[in-house]
C-alpha positions in Angstrom: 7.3 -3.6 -5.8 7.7 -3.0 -9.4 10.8 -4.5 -11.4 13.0 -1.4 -11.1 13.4 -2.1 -7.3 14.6 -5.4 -8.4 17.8 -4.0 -10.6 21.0 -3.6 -8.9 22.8 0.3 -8.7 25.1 -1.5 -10.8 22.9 -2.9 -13.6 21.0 1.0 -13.6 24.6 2.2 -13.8 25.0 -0.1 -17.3 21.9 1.1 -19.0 22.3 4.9 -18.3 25.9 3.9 -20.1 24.3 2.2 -22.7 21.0 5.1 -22.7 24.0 7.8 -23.3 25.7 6.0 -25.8 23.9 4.1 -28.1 25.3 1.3 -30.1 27.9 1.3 -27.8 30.7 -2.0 -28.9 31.6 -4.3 -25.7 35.0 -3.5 -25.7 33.9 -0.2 -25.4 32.0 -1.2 -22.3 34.9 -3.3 -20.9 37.3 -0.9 -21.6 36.5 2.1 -20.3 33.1 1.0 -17.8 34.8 -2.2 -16.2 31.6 -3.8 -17.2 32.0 -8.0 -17.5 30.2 -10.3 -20.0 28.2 -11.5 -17.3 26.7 -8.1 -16.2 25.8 -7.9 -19.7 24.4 -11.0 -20.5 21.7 -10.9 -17.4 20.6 -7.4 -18.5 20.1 -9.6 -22.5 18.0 -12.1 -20.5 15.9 -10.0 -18.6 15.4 -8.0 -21.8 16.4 -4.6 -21.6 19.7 -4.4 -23.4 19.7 -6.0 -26.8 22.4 -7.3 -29.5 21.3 -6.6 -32.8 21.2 -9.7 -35.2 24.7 -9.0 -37.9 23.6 -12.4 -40.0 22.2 -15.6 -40.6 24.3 -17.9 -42.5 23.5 -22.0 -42.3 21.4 -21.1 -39.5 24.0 -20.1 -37.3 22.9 -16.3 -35.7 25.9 -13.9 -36.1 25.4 -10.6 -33.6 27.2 -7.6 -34.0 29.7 -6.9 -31.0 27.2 -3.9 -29.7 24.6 -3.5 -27.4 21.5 -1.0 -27.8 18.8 -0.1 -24.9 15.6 -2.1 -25.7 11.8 -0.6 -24.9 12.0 -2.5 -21.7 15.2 -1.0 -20.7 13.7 2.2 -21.3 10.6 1.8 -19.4 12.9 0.4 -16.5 15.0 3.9 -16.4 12.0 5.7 -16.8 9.8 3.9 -13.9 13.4 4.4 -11.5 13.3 7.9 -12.7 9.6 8.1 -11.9 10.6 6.4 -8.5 13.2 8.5 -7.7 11.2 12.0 -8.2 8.2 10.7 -6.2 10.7 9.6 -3.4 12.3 13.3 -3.7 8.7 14.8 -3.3 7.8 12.4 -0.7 11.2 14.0 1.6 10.3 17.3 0.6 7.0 17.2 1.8 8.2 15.4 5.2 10.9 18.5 6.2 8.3 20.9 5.2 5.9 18.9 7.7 8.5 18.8 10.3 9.8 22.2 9.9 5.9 23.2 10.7 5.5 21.1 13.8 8.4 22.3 15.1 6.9 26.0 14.5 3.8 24.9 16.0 5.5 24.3 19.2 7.6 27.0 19.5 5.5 29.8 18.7 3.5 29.4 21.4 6.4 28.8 24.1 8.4 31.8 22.5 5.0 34.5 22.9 4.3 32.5 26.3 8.3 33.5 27.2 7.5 37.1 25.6 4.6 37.5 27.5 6.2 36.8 30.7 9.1 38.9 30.1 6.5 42.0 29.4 5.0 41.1 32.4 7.8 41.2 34.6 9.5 44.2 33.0 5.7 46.5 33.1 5.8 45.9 37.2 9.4 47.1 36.9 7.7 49.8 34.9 4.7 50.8 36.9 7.3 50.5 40.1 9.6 52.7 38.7 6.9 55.4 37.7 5.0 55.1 41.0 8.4 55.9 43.0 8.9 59.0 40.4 5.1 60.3 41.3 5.8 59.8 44.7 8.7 61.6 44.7 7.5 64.2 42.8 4.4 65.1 45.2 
């Protein structure tokens, strides 16, 4: 299982937000996303979203009030994209295998039902012409 599987629907929600619209500001994010301090903070710790540094004064780390994609978070959306399209493919391939077994069985019981019904309609045939020639002579 790779890490992607890991992230919630919620969490890959955020960073196609953040992907779309970079630099976004938090109150941005709050605002108009309903997405919590919290929900931003995990995706800072596992590394994918980042907060660029604003200043350094007496040692004490300012951040701007924005958050940016990192290469992680991009490699995340890519692998679910990656995921997503070989799980797409992998359906695909399963109907088009289904939809052939299904032929496989019912191209032989429809000429088997064909081949009857020529069957029984020829004697009706040959009966029919036989009574005509008989009649006839």
């Amino acid at each position: 299982m790779t890490s992607v599987e890991f992230l919630s629907t919620r969490s890959i929600e955020i960073l196609k937000i953040i992907q779309t619209h970079p630099r976004i500001d938090v109150n941005t994010l709050y605002r108009d996303y309903s997405v919590s301090l919290d929900e931003l903070e995990s995706l800072v710790r596992c590394r994918y979203v980042e907060r660029p540094i604003y200043d350094v004064q007496n040692g004490v780390v300012r951040y701007r009030n924005e958050f940016s994609l990192t290469l992680e978070g991009l490699s995340a959306l890519e692998k679910l994209e990656e995921h997503l399209r070989n799980e797409s493919e992998e359906k695909a391939y399963k109907r088009r295998q289904e939809k052939i077994a299904v032929l496989q069985v019912l191209v032989p019981a429809i000429t088997f039902i064909l081949g009857l019904i020529v069957e029984h309609f020829s004697g009706i045939v040959a009966l029919a012409f036989e009574l005509f020639r008989n009649w006839v002579q």
